[in-house]
C-alpha positions as CSV (number, residue, x, y, z in Angstrom):
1,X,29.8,62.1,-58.4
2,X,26.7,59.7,-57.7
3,X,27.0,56.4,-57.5
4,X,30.5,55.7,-58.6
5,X,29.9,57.4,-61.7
6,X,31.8,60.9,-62.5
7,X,29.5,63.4,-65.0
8,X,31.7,65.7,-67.6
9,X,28.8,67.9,-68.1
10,X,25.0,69.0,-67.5
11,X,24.0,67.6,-70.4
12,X,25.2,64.1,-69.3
13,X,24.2,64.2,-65.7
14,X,20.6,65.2,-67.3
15,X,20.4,62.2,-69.6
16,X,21.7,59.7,-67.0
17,X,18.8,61.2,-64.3
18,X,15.9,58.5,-64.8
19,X,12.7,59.5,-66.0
20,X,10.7,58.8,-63.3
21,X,12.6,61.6,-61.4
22,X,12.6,64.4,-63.5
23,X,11.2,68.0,-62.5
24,X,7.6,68.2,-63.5
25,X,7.1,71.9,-62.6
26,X,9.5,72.7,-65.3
27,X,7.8,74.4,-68.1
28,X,8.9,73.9,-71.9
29,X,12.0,75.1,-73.1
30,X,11.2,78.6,-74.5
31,X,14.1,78.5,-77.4
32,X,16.4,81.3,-75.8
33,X,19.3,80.5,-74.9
34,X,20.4,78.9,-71.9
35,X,16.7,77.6,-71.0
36,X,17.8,73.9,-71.9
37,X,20.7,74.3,-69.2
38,X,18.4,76.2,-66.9
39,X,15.8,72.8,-67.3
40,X,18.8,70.3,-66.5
41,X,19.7,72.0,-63.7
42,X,16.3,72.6,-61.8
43,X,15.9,68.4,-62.6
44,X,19.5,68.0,-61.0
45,X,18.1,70.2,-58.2
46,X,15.4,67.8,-57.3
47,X,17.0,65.0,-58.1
48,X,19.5,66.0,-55.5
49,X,16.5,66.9,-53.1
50,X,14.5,63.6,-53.3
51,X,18.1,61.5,-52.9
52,X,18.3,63.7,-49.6
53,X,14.8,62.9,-48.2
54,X,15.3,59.3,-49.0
55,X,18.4,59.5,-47.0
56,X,16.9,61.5,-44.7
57,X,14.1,58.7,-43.9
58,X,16.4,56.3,-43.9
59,X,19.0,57.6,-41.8
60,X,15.4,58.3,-39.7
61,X,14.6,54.6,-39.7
62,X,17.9,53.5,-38.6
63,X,18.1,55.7,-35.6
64,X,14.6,54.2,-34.5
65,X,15.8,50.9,-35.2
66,X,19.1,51.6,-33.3
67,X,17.3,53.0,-30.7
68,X,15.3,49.8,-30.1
69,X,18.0,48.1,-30.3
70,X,19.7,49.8,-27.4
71,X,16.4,49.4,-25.5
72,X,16.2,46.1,-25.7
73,X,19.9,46.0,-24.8
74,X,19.5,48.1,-21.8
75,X,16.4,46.2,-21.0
76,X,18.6,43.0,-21.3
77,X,21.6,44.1,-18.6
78,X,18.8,45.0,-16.4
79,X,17.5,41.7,-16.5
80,X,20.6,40.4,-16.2
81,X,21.8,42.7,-13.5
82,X,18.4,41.5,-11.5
83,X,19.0,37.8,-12.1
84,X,22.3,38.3,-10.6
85,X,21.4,40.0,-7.8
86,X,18.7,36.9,-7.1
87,X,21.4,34.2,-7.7
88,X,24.0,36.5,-5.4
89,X,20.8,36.4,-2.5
90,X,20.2,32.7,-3.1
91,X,23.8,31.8,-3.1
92,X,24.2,34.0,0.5
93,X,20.9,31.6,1.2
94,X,22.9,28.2,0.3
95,X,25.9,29.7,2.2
96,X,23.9,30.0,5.4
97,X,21.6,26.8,5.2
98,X,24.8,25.1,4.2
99,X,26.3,26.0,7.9
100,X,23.8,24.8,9.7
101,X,23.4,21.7,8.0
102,X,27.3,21.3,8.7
103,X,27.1,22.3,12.7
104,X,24.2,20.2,12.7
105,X,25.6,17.1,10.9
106,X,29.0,17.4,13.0
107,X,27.1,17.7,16.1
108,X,25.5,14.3,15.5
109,X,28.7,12.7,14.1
110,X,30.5,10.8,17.0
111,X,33.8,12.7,18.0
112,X,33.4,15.6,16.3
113,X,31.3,17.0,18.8
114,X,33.0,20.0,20.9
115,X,35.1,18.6,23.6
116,X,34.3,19.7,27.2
117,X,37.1,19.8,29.8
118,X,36.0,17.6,33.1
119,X,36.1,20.2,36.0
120,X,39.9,19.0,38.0
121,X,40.5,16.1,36.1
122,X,44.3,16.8,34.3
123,X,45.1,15.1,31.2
124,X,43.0,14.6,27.5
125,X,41.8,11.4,27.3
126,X,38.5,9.5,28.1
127,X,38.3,10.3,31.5
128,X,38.9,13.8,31.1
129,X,35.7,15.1,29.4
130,X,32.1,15.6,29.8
131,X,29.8,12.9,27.7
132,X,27.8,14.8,25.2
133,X,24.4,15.7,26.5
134,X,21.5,16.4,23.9
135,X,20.0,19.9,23.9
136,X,16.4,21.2,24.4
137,X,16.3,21.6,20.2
138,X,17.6,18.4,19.4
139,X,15.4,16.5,21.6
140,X,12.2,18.1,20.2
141,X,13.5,17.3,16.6
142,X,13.9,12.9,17.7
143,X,11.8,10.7,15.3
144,X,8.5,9.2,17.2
145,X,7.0,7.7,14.1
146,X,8.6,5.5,11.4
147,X,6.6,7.4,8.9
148,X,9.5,10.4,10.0
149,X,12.5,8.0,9.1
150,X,14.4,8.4,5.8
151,X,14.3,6.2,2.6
152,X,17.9,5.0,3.4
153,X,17.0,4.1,7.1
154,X,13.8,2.3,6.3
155,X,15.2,0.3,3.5
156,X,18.2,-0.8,6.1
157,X,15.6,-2.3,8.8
158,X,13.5,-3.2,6.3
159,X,16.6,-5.8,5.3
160,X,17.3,-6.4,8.5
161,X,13.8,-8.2,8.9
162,X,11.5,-5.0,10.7
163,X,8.0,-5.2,10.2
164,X,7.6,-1.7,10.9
165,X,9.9,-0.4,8.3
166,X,8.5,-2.6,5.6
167,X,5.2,-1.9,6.4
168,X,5.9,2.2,5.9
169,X,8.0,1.5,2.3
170,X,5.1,-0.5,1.2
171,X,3.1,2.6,2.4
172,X,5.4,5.2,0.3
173,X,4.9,2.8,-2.7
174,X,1.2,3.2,-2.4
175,X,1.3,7.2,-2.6
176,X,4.0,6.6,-5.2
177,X,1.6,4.5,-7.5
178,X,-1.7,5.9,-6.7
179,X,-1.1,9.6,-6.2
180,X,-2.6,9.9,-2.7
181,X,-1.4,10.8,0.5
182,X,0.0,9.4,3.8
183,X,-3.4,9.2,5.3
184,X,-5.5,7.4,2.0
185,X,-3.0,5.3,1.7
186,X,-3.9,3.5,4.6
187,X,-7.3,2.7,2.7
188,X,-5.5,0.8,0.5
189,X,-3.1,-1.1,2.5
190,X,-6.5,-2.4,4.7
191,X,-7.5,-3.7,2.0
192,X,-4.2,-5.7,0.9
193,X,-4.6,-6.7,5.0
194,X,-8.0,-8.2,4.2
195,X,-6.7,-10.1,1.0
196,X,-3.8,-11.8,3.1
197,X,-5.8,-13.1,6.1
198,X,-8.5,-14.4,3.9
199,X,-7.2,-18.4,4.7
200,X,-5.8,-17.0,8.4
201,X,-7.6,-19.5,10.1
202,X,-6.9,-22.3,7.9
203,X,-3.5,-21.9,7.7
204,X,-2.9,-21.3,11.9
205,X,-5.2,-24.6,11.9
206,X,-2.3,-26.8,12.2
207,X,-0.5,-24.4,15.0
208,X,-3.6,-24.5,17.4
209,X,-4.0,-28.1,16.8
210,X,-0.5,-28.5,18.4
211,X,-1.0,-26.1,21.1
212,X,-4.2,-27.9,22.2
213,X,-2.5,-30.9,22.0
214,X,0.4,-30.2,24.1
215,X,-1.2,-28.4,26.5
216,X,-3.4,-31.2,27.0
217,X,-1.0,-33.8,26.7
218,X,1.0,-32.0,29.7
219,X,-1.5,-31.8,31.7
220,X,-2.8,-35.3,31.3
221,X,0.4,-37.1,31.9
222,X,0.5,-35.6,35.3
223,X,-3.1,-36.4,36.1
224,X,-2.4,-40.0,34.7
225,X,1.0,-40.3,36.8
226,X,-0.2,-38.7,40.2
227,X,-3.9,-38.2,40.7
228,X,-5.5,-41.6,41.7
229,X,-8.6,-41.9,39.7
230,X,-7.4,-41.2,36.9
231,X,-4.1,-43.4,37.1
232,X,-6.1,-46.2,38.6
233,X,-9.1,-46.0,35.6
234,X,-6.0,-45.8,32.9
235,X,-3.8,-48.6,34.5
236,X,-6.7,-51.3,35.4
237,X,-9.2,-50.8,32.0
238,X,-6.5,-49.6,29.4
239,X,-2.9,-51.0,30.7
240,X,-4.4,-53.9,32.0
241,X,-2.6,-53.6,35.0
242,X,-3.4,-54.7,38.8
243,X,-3.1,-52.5,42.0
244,X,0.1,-52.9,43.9
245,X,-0.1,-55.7,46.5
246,X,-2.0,-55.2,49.6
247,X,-4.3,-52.7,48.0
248,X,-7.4,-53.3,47.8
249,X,-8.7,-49.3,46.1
250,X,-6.4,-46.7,44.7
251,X,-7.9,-44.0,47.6
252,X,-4.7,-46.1,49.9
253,X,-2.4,-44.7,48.5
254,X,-0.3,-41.5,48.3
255,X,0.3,-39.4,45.5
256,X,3.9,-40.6,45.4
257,X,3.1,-44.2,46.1
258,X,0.5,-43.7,43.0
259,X,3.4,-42.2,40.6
260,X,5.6,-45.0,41.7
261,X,3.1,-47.8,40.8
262,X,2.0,-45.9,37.2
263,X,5.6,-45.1,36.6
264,X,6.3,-48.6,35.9
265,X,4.0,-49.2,32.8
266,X,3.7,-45.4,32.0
267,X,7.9,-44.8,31.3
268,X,7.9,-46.9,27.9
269,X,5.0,-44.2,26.5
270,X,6.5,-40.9,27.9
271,X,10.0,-41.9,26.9
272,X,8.8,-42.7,23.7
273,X,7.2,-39.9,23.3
274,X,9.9,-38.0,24.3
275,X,12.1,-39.4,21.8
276,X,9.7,-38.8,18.8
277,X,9.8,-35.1,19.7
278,X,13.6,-35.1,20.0
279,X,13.6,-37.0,16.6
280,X,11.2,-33.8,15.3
281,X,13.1,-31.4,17.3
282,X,16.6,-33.0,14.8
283,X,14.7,-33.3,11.7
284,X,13.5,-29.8,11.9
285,X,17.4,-28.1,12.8
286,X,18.7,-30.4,9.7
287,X,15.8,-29.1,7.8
288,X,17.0,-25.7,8.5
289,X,20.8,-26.6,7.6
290,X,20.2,-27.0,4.2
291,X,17.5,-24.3,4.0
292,X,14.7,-26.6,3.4
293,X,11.1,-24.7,4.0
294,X,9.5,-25.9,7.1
295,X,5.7,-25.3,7.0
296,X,5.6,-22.1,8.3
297,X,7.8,-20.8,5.5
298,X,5.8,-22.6,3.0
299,X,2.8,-20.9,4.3
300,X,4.6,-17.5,4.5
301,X,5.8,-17.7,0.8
302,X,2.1,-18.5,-0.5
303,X,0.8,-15.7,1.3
304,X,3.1,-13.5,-0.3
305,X,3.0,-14.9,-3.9
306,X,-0.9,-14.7,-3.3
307,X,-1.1,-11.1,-2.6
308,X,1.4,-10.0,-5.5
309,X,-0.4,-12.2,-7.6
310,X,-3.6,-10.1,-6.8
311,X,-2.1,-6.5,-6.4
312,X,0.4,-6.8,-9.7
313,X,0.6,-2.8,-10.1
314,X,2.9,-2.8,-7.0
315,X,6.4,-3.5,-6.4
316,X,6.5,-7.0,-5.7
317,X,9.6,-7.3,-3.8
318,X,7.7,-4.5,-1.1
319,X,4.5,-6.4,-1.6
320,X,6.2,-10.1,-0.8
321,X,8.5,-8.8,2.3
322,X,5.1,-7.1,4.2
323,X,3.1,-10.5,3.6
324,X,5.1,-13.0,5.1
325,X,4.0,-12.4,8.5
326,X,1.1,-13.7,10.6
327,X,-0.4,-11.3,12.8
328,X,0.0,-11.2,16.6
329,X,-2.6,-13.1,18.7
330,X,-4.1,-12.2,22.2
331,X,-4.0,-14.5,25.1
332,X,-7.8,-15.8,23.9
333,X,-6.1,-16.7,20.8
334,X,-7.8,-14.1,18.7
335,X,-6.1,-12.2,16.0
336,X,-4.8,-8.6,16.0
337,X,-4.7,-7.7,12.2
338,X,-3.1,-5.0,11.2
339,X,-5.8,-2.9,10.0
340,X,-6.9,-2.6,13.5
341,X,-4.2,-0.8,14.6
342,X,-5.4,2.3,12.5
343,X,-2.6,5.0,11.1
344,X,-0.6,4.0,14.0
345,X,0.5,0.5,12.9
346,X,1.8,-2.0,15.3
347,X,4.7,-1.2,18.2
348,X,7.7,-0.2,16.5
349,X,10.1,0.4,19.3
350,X,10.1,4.3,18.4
């Protein structure tokens, strides 16, 4: 049987073999009898033997593909044995760093520190136990720098109206944008310092005006109240007024005597005076009670709107909240800006 098909005889199998497979070493049929059945079967014979190598290579290039197949199966678990064996280490990893993360977290959680008995004190509560005292570890690990704060805790103080902390997000945005670190960063931020304080000058005009004013204003009351020459020049060629009687120069009297006689024509000015500030001093609080900008917030918020204006490529919001402060002044009235304070920005309170 080949194939399905079921032969009755030589003769059939013989005419169903195809041509192209039939016994070539056969020689011609020699007319006796039996040398046709002889030819049929020598062709069945190698019929039957090229079917078997055929099977044979095939049956040869299944086991080779079977056996790459189990290679790369074997070569599979292996990798998968190994990647198991990484994710069991990195998961023994995670267990461990997880632990001391907790301890450490607890530790700095309020009340779930470890309680310490107080040496013959009876009783549990608040009296009882030893205050928590930091360790040798924790204090070396303390933040000295805002630049060593979190994003959470520098956005917080940053709301809360800190300098400090604004000045280090707007920092962070800078190596965010520009792909630089914390130290070139700085380059930039000098020069956002030297875009805000180009009008500096101009706009603390009005500030050192008043200073100057009041200072001079206090000091020239009491020289025009108590010191003789000058109350005596003021009163007799600008107040038009006359030396008390029996005096013939201001040199007679004493300091007191001279405040009493400028007191008289001087009280209508000061009180005035006075007044007007207190009128100011109202204006300004009511200003303030229905959140009406005062100068200085007007000058603040053009600062700000100036620099974001120039700078567009940064957040604005980060950009705005730096900006609206005026640098701190020494006691010769010369600006600190910030750029001179270097990496190490201005006092933080760290």
């Amino acid at each position: 049987v080949r194939r399905g098909v079921r032969y009755s005889s030589a003769s059939e199998r013989a005419i169903s073999l195809p041509p192209s497979r039939s016994f070539s070493n056969a020689g011609p049929s020699d007319g006796t009898p039996g040398s046709d059945g002889n030819e049929t079967f020598y062709r069945v014979l190698q019929f039957c033997s090229e079917e078997r190598a055929e099977l044979r290579d095939h049956m040869r290039t299944n086991s080779a593909a079977s056996w790459s197949r189990i290679q790369l199966v074997q070569k599979v678990v292996l990798e998968d044995r190994q990647n198991t064996e990484d994710l069991r280490e990195q998961i023994r990893h995670l267990r461990r760093d997880l632990q001391i993360f907790s301890s450490k977290a607890m530790g700095e959680t309020i009340g779930s520190r470890v309680r310490v008995q107080r040496k013959g004190v009876e009783g549990r509560g608040g009296q009882s136990r030893m205050s928590h005292r930091s360790s040798i570890e924790q204090a070396e690990l303390q933040p000295g720098h805002a630049c060593e704060l979190n994003h959470k805790s520098l956005a917080h103080l940053a709301m809360l109206g800190n300098h400090v902390a604004r000045r280090e997000r707007l920092l962070r945005e800078i190596m965010a944008v520009d792909g630089i670190p914390w130290g070139q960063a700085h380059a930039v931020l000098y020069e956002f310092d030297r875009h805000r304080e180009t009008y500096y000058w101009l706009e603390t005009l009005p500030y050192r005006l008043g200073i100057t004013s009041a200072i001079t204003a206090g000091f020239g009351s009491i020289l025009l109240v108590f010191w003789g020459p000058a109350a005596g020049w003021y009163g007799i060629q600008i107040a038009g007024e006359e030396l008390p009687e029996g005096t013939e120069d201001i040199s007679e009297l004493t300091v007191n005597q001279v405040g009493t006689w400028t007191w008289s024509w001087m009280e209508p000015m000061i009180g005035v005076a006075s007044f007007v500030l207190l009128g100011c001093q109202v204006t300004r609080l009511k200003m303030a009670q229905l959140n009406l900008r005062t100068y200085y917030d007007q000058i603040l918020q053009w600062r700000a709107k100036r620099l974001a204006k120039k700078f567009p490529g940064y957040d604005r919001s980060m950009l705005r909240s730096w900006a609206k402060r005026f640098p701190e002044v020494e006691n010769n009235m010369i600006p600190i800006y910030e750029r001179q304070y270097l990496h190490k920005g201005p006092t933080s309170g760290l």
